[in-house]
C-alpha positions in Angstrom: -85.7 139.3 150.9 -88.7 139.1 153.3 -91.1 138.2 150.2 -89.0 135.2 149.5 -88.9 133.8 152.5 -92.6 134.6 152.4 -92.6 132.3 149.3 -90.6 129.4 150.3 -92.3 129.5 153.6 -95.7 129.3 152.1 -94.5 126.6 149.4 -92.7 124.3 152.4 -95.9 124.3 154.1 -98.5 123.5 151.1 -95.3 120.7 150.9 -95.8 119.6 154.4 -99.8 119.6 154.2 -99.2 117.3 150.4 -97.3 115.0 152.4 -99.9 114.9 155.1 -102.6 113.9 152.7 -101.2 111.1 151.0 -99.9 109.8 154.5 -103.7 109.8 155.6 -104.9 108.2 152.3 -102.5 105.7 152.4 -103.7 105.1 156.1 -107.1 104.6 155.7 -106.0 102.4 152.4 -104.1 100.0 154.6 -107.7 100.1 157.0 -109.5 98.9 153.9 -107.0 96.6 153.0 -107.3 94.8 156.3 -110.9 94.8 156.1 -111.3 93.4 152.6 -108.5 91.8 152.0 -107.2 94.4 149.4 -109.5 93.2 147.4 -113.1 93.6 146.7 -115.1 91.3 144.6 -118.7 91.8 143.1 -122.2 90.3 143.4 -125.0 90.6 140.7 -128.2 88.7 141.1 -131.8 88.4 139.9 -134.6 89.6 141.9 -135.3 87.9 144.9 -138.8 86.0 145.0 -141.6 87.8 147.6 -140.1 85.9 150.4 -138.0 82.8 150.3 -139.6 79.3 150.8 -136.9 77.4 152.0 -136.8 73.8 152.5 -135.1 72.2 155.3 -134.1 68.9 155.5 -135.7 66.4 158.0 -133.3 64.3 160.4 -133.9 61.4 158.9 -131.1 60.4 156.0 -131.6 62.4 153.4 -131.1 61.1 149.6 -131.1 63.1 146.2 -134.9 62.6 145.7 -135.1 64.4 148.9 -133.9 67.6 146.6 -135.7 66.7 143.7 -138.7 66.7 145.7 -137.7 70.1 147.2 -137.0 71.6 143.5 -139.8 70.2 141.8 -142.0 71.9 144.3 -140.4 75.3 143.3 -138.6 76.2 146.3 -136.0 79.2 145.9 -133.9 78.0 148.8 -132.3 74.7 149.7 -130.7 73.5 152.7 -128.0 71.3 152.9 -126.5 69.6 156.1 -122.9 69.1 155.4 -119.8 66.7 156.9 -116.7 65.4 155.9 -117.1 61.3 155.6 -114.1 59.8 157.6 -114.1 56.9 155.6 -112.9 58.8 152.5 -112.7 62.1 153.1 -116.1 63.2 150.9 -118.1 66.5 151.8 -121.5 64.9 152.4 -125.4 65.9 153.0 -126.8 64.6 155.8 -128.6 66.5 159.0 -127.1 64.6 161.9 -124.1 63.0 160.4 -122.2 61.6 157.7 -123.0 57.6 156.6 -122.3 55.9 153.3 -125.7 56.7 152.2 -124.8 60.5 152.2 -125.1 62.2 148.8 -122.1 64.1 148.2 -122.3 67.9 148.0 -120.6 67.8 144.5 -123.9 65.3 143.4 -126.3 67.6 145.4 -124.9 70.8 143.4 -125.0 68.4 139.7 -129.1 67.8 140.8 -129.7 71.5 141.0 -128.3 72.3 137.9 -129.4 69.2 136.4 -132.9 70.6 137.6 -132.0 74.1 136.1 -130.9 72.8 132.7 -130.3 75.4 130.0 -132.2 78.3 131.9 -130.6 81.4 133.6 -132.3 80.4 137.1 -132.7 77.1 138.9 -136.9 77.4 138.0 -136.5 79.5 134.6 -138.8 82.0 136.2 -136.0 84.7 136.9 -136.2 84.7 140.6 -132.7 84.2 142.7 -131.9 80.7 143.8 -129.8 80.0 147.4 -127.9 77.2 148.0 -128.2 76.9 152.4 -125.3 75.5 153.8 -124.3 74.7 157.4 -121.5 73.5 158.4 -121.7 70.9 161.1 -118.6 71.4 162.9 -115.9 74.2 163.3 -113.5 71.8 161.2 -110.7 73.9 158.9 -110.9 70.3 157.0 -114.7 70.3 156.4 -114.8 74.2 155.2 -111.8 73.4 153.1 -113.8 70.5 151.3 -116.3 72.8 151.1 -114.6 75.6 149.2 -112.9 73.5 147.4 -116.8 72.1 145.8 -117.8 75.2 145.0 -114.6 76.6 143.3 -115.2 74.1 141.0 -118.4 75.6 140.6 -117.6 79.1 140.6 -118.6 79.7 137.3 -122.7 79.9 138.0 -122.2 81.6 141.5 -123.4 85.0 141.5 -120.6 86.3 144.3 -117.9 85.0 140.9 -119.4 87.4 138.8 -117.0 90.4 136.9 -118.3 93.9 136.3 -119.5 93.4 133.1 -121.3 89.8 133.7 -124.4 89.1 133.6 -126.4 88.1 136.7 -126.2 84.4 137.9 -128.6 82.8 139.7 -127.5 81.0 142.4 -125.8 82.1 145.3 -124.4 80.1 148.0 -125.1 81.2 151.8 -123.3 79.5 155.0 -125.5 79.0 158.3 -126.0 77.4 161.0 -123.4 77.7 164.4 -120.2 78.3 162.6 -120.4 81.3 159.8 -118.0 83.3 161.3 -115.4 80.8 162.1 -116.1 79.2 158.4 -115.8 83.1 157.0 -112.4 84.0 159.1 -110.8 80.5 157.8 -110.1 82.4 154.6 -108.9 85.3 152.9 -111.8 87.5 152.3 -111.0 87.8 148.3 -111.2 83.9 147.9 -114.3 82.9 149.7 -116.1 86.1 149.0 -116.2 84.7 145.0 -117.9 81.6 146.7 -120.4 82.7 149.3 -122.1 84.9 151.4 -121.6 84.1 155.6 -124.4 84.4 157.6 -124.4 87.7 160.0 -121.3 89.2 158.4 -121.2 92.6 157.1 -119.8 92.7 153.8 -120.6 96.7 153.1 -116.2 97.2 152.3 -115.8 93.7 150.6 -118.2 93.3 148.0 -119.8 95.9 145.4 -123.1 94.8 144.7 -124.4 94.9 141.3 -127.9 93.4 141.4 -130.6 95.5 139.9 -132.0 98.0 142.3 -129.4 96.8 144.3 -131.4 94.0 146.0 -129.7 93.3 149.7 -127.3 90.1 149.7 -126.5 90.0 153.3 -128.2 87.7 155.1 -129.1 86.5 158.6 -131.1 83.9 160.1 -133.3 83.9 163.6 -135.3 81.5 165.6 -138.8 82.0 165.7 -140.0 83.7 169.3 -141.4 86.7 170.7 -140.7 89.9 169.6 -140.1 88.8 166.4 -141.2 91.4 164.5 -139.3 94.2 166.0 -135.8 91.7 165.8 -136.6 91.7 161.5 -137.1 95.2 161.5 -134.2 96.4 163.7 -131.9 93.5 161.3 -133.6 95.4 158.0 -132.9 98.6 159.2 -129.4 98.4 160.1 -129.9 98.8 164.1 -129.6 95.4 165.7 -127.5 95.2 168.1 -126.1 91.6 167.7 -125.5 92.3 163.9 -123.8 94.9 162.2 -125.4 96.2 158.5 -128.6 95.6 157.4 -130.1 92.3 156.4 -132.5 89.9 154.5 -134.1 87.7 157.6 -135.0 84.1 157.4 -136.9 82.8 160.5 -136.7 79.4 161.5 -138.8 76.7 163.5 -142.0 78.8 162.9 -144.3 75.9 161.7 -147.5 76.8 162.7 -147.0 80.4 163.4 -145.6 81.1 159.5 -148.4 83.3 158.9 -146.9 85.4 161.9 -143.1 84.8 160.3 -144.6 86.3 156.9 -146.7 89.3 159.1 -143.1 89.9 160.5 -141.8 90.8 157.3 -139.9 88.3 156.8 -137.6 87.5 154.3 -137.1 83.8 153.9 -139.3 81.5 156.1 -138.4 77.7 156.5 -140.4 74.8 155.4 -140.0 71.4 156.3 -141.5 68.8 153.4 -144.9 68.6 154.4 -145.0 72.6 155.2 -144.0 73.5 151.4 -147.2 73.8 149.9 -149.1 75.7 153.0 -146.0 78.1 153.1 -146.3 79.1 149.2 -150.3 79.0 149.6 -149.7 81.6 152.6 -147.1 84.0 150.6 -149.2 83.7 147.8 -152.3 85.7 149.5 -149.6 88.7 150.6 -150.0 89.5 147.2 
């Protein structure tokens, strides 16, 4: 008698520890689930290029030629302005506002791939391409129109891709003031298949399946003192203003790019004129 109660008492408890194990994994399921979404999604890209040049718009109004001139000089990043037009409801380009000169965002997209043509990346030389976006208000309407142009693009993003795709080569990143608020206006599922937010950690959301596993997470910072310690402390994971490790482009460094490239940067701005010293610069780090 006192060996089967031994038994049963033995067998309730290995019960009672089952049960305990798939309440916990359930538990931290539902803490994923909240986190992602319920739902990761996948990145695959080419290499990166050395370090970024990245063009950046001038105030003045900016016009399609303005991106041919950017593409035709080779650079791997472009920087786009956007606004929704009140006077028809358009997702336009433009750095301080919307007017009826704006190009669209839709025409700006149709020049970059009009510019890649048949090739797997934007310059056919298999280096990643990154389409800059910032948002110039915190408007649910504006990021709307602006997920709404790239769904219809999904196909050559590299956040769209499925496991067993092959890498795409442009990937669309959202800057500026309002990346969080732009990222939180969605459901983590949808807009991950569309961009990557500035400053957002991404580690639970999206599997990344670029070769070597090249970092997708991005973050940008002004150019100032202590520079180099701020890209190092982003790259290694232990900045204090951003959680997860990032890819850095510095901003407003003009004459000091040297510096912005001696900081390890990866992505340094150019404006029009600055294109050419920039690549000139990156191309002695070789």
């Amino acid at each position: 008698m006192k060996t089967i109660r031994l038994i049963m008492f033995v067998t309730g408890m290995i019960i009672l520890l089952l049960v305990l194990a798939v309440q916990c994994a359930a538990v931290e399921s539902e803490g994923l689930s909240k986190r992602s979404g319920g739902s990761t999604t996948h990145i695959r890209e080419f290499h990166h290029p050395r370090v970024v040049v990245h063009w950046h718009p001038s105030s003045k109004q900016l016009t399609l030629d303005d991106v041919r001139f950017a593409l035709d000089h080779k650079v791997h990043a472009v920087e786009l302005d956007v606004h929704v037009r009140a006077s028809d409801g358009m997702v336009v380009c433009n750095h301080d506002r919307a007017t009826a000169e704006s190009p669209t965002l839709e025409s700006a997209i149709e020049t970059i791939l009009a510019h890649e043509g048949k090739s797997a990346t934007v310059h056919a030389d298999g280096w990643q391409f990154f389409l800059v976006l910032e948002p110039k208000e915190n408007s649910p309407a504006l990021f709307d129109c602006i997920a709404e142009t790239l769904q219809r693009h999904s196909n050559i993003l590299s956040t769209s891709v499925s496991k067993g795709d092959a890498p795409r080569g442009i990937t669309v990143v959202i800057t500026g003031s309002y990346p969080r608020e732009f990222y939180s206006h969605f459901k983590p599922e949808q807009i991950n298949r569309l961009c990557i937010a500035e400053t957002h950690d991404y580690s639970d959301e999206i599997v990344n399946l670029s070769p070597g596993r090249t970092q997708f997470q991005w973050v940008s910072i002004r150019y100032g003192k202590d520079i180099v310690s701020r890209v190092r402390s982003l790259h290694d994971g232990t900045d204090t203003g951003a959680k997860g490790r990032f890819n850095v482009r510095i901003w407003d460094g003009h004459a000091a790019m040297s510096e912005c490239l001696a900081a390890g940067a990866d992505s340094v701005n150019a404006d029009r004129d600055e294109i050419v010293t920039l690549q000139e610069l990156i191309a002695r780090l070789r």
